[in-house]
VOVEX-78621 format. One line per 8 residues: their letters; for each residue x, z, y of N, C-alpha, C. Coordinates in steps of 0.05 Angstrom, whole numbers, plus 5000, padded with zeros to 4 digits. Example, Ala and Ser with C-alpha at 12.3 -4.5 7.8 and 13.67 -1.06 7.14 Angstrom:
2
as> 5264,5156,4886,5246,5156,4910,5264,5156,4934; 5257,5142,4955,5273,5143,4979,5258,5157,5001;
// end
This chain:
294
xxxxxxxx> 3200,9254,8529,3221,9235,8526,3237,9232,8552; 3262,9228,8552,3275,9229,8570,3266,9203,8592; 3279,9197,8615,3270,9174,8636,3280,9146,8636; 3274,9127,8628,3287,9111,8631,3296,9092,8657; 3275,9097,8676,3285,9086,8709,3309,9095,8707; 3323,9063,8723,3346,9067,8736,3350,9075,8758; 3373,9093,8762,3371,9094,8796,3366,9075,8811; 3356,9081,8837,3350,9061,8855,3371,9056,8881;
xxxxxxxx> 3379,9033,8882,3399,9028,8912,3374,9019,8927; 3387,9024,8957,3369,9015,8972,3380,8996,8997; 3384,8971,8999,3391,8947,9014,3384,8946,9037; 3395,8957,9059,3380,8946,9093,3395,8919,9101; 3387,8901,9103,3394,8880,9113,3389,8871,9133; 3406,8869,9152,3411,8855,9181,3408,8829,9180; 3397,8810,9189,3392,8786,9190,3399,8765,9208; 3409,8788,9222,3423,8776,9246,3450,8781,9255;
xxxxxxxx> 3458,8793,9234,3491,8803,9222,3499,8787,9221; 3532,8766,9220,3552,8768,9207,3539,8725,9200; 3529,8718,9217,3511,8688,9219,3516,8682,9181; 3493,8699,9176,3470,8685,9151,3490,8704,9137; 3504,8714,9132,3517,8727,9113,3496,8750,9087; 3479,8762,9110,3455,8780,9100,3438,8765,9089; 3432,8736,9096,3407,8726,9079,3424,8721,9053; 3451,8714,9049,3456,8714,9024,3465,8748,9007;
xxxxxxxx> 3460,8758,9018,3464,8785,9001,3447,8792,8983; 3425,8786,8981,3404,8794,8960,3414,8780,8929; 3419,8747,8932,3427,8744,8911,3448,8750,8907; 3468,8758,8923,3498,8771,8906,3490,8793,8897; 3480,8813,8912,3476,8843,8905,3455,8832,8869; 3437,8822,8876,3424,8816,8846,3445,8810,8816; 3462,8784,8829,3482,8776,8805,3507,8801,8797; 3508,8817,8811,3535,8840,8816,3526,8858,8798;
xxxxxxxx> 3493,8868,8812,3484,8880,8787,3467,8879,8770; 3468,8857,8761,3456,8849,8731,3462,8867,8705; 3489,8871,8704,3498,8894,8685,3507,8913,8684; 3501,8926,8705,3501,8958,8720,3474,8979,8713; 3472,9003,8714,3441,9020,8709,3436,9025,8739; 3434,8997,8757,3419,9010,8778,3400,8984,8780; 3383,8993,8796,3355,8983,8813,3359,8977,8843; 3364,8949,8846,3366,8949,8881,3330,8940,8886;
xxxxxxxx> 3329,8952,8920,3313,8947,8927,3316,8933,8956; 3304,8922,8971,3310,8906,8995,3296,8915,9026; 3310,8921,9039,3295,8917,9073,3311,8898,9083; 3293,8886,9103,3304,8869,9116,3289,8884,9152; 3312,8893,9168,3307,8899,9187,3288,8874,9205; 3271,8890,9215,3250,8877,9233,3238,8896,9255; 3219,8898,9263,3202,8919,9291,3205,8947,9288; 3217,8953,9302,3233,8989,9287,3208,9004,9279;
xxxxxxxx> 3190,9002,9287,3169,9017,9270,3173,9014,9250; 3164,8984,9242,3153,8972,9215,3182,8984,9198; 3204,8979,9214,3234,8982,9182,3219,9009,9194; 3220,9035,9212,3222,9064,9203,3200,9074,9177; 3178,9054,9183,3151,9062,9158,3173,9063,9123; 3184,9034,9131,3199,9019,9106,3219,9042,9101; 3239,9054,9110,3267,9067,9104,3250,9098,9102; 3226,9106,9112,3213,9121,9100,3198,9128,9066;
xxxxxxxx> 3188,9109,9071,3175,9097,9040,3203,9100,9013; 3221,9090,9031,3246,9081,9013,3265,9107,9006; 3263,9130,9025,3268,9155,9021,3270,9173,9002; 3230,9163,9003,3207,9180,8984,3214,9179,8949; 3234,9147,8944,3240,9149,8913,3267,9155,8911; 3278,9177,8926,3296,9187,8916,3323,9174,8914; 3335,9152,8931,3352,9134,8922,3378,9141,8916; 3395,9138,8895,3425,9148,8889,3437,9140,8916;
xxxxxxxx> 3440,9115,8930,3448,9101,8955,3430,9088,8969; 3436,9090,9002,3421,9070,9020,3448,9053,9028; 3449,9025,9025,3470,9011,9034,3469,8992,9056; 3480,9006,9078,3472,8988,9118,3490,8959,9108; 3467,8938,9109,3482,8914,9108,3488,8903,9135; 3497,8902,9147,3498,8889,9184,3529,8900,9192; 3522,8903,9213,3537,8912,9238,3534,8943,9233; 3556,8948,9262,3553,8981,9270,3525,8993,9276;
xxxxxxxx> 3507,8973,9290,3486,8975,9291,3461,8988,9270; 3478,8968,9254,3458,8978,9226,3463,8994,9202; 3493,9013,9210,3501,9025,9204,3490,9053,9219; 3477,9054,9244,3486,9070,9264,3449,9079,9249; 3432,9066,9247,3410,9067,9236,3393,9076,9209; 3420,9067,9195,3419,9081,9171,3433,9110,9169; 3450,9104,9180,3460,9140,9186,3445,9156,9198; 3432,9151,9214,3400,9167,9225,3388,9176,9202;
xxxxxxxx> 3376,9160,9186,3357,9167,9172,3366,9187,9152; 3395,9187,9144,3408,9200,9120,3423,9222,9132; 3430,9227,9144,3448,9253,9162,3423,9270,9152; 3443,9296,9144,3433,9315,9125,3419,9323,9103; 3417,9293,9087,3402,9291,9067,3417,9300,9044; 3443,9291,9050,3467,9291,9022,3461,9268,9016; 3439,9243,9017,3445,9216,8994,3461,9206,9011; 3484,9188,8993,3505,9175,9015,3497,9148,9022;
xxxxxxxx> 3508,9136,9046,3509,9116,9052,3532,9103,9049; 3526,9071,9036,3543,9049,9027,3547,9038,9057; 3565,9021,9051,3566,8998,9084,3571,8976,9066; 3568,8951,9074,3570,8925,9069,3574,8911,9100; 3596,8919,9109,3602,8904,9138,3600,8873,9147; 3583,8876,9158,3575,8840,9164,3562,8835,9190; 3576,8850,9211,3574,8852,9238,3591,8848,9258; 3597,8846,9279,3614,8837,9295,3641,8851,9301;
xxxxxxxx> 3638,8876,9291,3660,8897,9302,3676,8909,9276; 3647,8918,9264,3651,8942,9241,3659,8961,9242; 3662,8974,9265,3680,8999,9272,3685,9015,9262; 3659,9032,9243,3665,9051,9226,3674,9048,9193; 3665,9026,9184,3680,9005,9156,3703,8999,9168; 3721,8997,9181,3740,8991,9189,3757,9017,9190; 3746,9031,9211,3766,9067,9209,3761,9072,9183; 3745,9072,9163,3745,9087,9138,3761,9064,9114;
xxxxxxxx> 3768,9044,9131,3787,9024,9111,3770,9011,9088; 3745,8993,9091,3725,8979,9070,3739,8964,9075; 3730,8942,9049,3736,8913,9052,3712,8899,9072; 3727,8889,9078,3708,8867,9101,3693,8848,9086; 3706,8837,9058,3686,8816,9043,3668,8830,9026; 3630,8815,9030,3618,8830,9019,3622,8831,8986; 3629,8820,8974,3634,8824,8947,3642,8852,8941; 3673,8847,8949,3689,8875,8949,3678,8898,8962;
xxxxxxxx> 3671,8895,8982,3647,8925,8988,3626,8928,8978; 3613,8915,8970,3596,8932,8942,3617,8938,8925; 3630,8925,8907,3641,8941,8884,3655,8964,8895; 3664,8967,8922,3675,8994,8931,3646,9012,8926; 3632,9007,8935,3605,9023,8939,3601,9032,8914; 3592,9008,8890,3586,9017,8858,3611,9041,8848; 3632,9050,8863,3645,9056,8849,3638,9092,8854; 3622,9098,8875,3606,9119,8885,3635,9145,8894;
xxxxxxxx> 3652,9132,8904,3667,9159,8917,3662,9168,8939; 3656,9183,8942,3639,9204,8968,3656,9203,8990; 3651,9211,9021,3673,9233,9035,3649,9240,9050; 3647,9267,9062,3632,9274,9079,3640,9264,9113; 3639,9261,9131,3646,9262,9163,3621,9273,9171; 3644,9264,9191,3624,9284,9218,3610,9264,9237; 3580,9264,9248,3570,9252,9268,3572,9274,9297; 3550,9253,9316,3552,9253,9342,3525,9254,9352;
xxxxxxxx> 3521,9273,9375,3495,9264,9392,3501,9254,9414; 3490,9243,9433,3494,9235,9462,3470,9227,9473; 3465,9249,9492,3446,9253,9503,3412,9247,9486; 3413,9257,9462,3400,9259,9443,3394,9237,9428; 3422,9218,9427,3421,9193,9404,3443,9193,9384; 3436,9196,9365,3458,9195,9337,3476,9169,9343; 3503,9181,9338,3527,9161,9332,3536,9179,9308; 3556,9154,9300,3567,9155,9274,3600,9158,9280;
xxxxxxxx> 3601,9137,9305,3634,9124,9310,3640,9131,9334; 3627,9116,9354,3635,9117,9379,3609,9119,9398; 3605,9133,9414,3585,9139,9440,3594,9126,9468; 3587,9126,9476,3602,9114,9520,3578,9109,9527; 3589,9121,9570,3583,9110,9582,3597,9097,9610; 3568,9083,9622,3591,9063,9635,3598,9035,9628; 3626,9030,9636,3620,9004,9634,3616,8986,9600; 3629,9001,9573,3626,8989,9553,3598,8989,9545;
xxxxxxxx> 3581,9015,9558,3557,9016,9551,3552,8991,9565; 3551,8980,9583,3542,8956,9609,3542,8935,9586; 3576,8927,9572,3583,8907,9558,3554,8905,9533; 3550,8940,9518,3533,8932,9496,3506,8922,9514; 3500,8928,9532,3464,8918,9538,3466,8892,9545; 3492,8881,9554,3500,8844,9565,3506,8833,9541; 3512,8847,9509,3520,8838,9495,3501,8833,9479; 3474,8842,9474,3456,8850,9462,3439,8826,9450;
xxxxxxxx> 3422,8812,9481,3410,8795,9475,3423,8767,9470; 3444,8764,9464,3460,8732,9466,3457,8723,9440; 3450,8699,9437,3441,8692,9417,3470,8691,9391; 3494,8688,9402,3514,8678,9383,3526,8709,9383; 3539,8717,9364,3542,8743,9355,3578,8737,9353; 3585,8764,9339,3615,8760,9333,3642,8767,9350; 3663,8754,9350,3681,8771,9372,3688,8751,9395; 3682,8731,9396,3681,8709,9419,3657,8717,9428;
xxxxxxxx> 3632,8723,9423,3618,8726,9432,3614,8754,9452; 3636,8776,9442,3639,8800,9459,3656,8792,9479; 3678,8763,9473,3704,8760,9491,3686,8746,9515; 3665,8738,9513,3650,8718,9528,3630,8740,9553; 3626,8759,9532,3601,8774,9551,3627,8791,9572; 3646,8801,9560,3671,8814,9583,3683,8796,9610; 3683,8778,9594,3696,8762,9622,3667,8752,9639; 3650,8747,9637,3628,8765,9654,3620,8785,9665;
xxxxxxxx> 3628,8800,9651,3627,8823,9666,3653,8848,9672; 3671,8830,9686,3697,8840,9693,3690,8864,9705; 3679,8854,9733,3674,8875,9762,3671,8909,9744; 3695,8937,9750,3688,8953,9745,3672,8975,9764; 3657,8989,9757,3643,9004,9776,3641,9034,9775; 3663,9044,9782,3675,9072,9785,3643,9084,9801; 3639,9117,9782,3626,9124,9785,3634,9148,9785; 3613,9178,9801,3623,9203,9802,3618,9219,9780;
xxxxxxxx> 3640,9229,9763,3631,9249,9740,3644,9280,9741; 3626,9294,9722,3641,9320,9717,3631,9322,9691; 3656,9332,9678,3650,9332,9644,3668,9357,9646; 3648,9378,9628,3653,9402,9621,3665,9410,9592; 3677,9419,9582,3689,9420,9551,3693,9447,9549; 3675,9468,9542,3678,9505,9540,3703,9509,9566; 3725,9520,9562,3737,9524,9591,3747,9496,9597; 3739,9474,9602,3754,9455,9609,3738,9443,9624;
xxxxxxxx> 3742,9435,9652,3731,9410,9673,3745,9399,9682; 3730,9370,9677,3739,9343,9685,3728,9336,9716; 3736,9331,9728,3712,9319,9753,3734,9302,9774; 3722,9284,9772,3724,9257,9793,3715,9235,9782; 3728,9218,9782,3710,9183,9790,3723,9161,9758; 3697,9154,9752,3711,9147,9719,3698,9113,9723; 3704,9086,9701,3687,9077,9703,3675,9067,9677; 3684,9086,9656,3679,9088,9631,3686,9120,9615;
xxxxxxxx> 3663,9128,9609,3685,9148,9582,3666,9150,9560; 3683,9145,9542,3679,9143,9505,3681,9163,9493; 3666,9168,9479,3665,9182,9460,3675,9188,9428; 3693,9191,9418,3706,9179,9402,3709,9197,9369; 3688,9187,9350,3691,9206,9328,3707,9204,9312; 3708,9174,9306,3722,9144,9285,3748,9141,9315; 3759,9113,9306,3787,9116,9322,3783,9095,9333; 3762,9071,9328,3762,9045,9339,3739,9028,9345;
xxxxxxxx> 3739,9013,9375,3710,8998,9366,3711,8978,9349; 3722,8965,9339,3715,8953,9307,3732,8923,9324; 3739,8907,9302,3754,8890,9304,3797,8886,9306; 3789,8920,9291,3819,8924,9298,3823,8946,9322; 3803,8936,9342,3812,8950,9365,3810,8980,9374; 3833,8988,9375,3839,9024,9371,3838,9034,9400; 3815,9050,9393,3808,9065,9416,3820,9091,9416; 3824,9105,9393,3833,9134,9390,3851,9137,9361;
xxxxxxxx> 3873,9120,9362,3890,9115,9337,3897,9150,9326; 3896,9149,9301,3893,9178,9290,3871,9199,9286; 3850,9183,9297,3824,9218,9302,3815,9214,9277; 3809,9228,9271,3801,9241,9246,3765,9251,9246; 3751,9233,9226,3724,9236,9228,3714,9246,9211; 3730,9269,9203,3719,9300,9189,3733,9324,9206; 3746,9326,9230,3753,9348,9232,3738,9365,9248; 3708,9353,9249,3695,9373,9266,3692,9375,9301;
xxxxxxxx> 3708,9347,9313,3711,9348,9336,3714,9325,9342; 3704,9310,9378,3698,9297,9387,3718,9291,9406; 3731,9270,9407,3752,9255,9433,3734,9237,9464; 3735,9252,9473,3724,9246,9502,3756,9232,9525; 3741,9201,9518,3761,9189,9539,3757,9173,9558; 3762,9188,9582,3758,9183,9612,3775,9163,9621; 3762,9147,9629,3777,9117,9647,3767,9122,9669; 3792,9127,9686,3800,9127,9714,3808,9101,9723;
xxxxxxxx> 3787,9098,9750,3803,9068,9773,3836,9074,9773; 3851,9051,9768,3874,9063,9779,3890,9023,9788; 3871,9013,9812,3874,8984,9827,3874,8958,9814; 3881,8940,9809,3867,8918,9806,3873,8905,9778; 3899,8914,9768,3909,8912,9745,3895,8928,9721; 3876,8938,9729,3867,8959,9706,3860,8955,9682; 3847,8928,9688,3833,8916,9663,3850,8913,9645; 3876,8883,9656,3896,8880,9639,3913,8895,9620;
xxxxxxxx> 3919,8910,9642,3935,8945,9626,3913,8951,9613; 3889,8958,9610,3883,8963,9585,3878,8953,9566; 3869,8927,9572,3875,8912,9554,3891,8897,9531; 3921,8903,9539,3945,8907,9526,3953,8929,9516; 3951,8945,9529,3940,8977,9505,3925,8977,9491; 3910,8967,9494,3883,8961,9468,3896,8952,9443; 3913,8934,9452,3919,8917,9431,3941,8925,9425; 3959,8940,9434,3983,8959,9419,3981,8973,9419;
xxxxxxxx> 3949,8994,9408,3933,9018,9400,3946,9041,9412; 3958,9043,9440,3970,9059,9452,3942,9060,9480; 3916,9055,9486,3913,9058,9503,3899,9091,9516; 3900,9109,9491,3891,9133,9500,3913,9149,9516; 3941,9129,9515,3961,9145,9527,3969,9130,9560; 3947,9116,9561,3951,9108,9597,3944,9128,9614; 3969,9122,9631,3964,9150,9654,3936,9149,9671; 3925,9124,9669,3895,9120,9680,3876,9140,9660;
xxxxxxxx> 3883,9145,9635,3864,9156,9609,3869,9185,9607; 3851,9200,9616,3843,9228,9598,3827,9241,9577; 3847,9245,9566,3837,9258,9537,3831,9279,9533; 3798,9286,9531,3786,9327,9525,3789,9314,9496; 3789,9337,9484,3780,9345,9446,3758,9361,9449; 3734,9368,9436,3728,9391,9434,3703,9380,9414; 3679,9399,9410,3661,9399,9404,3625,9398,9414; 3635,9400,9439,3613,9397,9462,3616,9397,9489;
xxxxxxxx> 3605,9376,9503,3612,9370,9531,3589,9369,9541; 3587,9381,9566,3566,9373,9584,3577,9353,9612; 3569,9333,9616,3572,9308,9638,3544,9311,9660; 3552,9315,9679,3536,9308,9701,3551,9296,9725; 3531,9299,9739,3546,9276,9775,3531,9248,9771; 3529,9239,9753,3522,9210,9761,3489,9204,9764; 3483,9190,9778,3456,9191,9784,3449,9166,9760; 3458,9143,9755,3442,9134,9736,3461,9113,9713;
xxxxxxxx> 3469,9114,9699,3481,9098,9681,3476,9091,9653; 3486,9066,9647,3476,9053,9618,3498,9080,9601; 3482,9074,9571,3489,9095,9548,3491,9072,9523; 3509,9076,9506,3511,9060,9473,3520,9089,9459; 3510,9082,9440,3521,9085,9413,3518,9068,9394; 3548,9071,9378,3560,9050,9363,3557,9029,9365; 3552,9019,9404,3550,8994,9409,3529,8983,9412; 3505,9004,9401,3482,8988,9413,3461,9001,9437;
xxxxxxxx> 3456,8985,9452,3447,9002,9480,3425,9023,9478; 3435,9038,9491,3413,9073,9477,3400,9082,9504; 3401,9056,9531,3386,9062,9556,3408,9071,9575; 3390,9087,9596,3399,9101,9617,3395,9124,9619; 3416,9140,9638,3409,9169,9641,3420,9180,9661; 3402,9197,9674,3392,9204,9693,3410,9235,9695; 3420,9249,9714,3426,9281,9709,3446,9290,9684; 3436,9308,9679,3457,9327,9660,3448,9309,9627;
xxxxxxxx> 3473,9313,9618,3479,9290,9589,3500,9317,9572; 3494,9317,9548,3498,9336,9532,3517,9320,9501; 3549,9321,9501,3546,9307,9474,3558,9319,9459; 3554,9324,9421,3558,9346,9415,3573,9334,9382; 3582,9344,9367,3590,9331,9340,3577,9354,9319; 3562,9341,9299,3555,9347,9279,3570,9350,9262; 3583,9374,9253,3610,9372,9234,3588,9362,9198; 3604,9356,9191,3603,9340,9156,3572,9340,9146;
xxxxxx> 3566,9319,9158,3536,9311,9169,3526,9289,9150; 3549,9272,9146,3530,9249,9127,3559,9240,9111; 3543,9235,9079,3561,9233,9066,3559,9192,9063; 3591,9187,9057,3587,9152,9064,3605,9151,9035; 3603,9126,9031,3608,9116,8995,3639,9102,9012; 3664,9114,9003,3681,9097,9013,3705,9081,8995;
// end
């Protein structure tokens, strides 16, 4: 006789997403699909062991979708686990930025992104390594990396809460680099460079207006000191999504860079702090790597 199990979704829930937004997702996701042929099931992120045992286990039954309820963060996590599997990943953005639900154009309200999700349209993209940590959107180091490890532990989340941790930590700290791109070198004194798969760190804010996160290639952008105004000027570029075109900003394309010179600096991906590193740093793009429900 044929099977009657329904497919199974699979729920990661951030709990510390989007203030309480995640603890109410279980019962929307429950009432949404009451009269649908699927099966949700629930994680609720906790001690990365304990969720890796869990998103393991959760693997093992085969799920039509895994859907990252949180932040970039918990997007950046679930795309780990699913890069090269073929099952796609849903988003349900309920994080501070949303960077990559944002470049791929979701609805921001969770309602409407699930029913985007139930509606199962595919696209493949492309991920990222950096210095052997998966990104989805965006990689850096330096000073935004600085911002994600100051931004990390603060109890209040959100975009006041990133406006709060920056103006603390104004002071920039130009450091020595050389970034290699097949015939191309970079070398002198940066005090940030991004990595750029997706076009924005989330909130709107356009880091690389236009890139394209299927074409197989990675935007490496170098912030140069250039005196005391720097911040401001970029700051206003930020916000009139012109800032990859400041004469302080250089732009490589390619598909693999090697970075050395700096003796020790903080690392993020998609914003959440991925440590320090020491010597030669390797970052590379995974062309059409994980498929996302958009």
């Amino acid at each position: 006789m044929p099977s009657t199990a329904k497919p199974i979704l699979i729920f990661v829930l951030n709990h510390r997403s989007g203030s309480g937004k995640a603890s109410r997702m279980e019962a929307l996701t429950t009432r949404m699909l009451k009269d649908k042929p699927y099966e949700a099931r629930f994680i609720a992120l906790g001690k990365p062991e304990s969720t890796r045992k869990e998103l393991e286990a959760a693997m093992a039954t085969n799920p039509a979708a895994v859907i990252a309820c949180g932040g970039d963060g918990t997007v950046n996590l679930v795309g780990k686990f699913l890069k090269g599997t073929g099952i796609p990943m849903g988003i349900i953005p309920l994080g501070s930025g949303n960077g990559l639900a944002r470049h791929l154009g979701l609805p921001m309200q969770p309602g409407k992104a699930l029913e985007q999700v139930l509606r199962f349209q595919a696209k493949t993209i492309d991920t990222g390594i950096c210095g052997g940590h998966f990104f989805a959107n965006i990689a850096g180091l330096g000073y935004d990396a600085r911002i994600s490890h100051a931004f990390k532990d603060r109890k209040k989340r959100g975009l006041l809460g990133y406006v709060k941790t920056i103006a603390r930590n104004l002071r920039l700290q130009p450091e020595p680099f050389q970034v290699v791109e097949t015939n191309v070198t970079w070398q002198g004194e940066a005090w940030m460079i991004c990595f750029a798969n997706g076009g924005q760190w989330g909130n709107n804010v356009a880091l690389m207006p236009g890139a394209r996160i299927d074409d197989g290639t990675i935007n490496a952008l170098i912030f140069q000191p250039a005196g005391p105004l720097t911040v401001p000027s970029i700051g206003f570029r930020l916000l009139i999504k012109k800032v990859h075109r400041a004469p302080s900003v250089q732009v490589l394309s390619g598909t693999r860079f090697q970075i050395a010179g700096v003796k020790r600096t903080a690392i993020h991906v998609d914003g959440e702090p991925a440590g320090y590193f020491k010597g030669p740093l390797t970052v590379e793009v995974c062309p059409k790597s994980l498929l996302v429900l958009i």
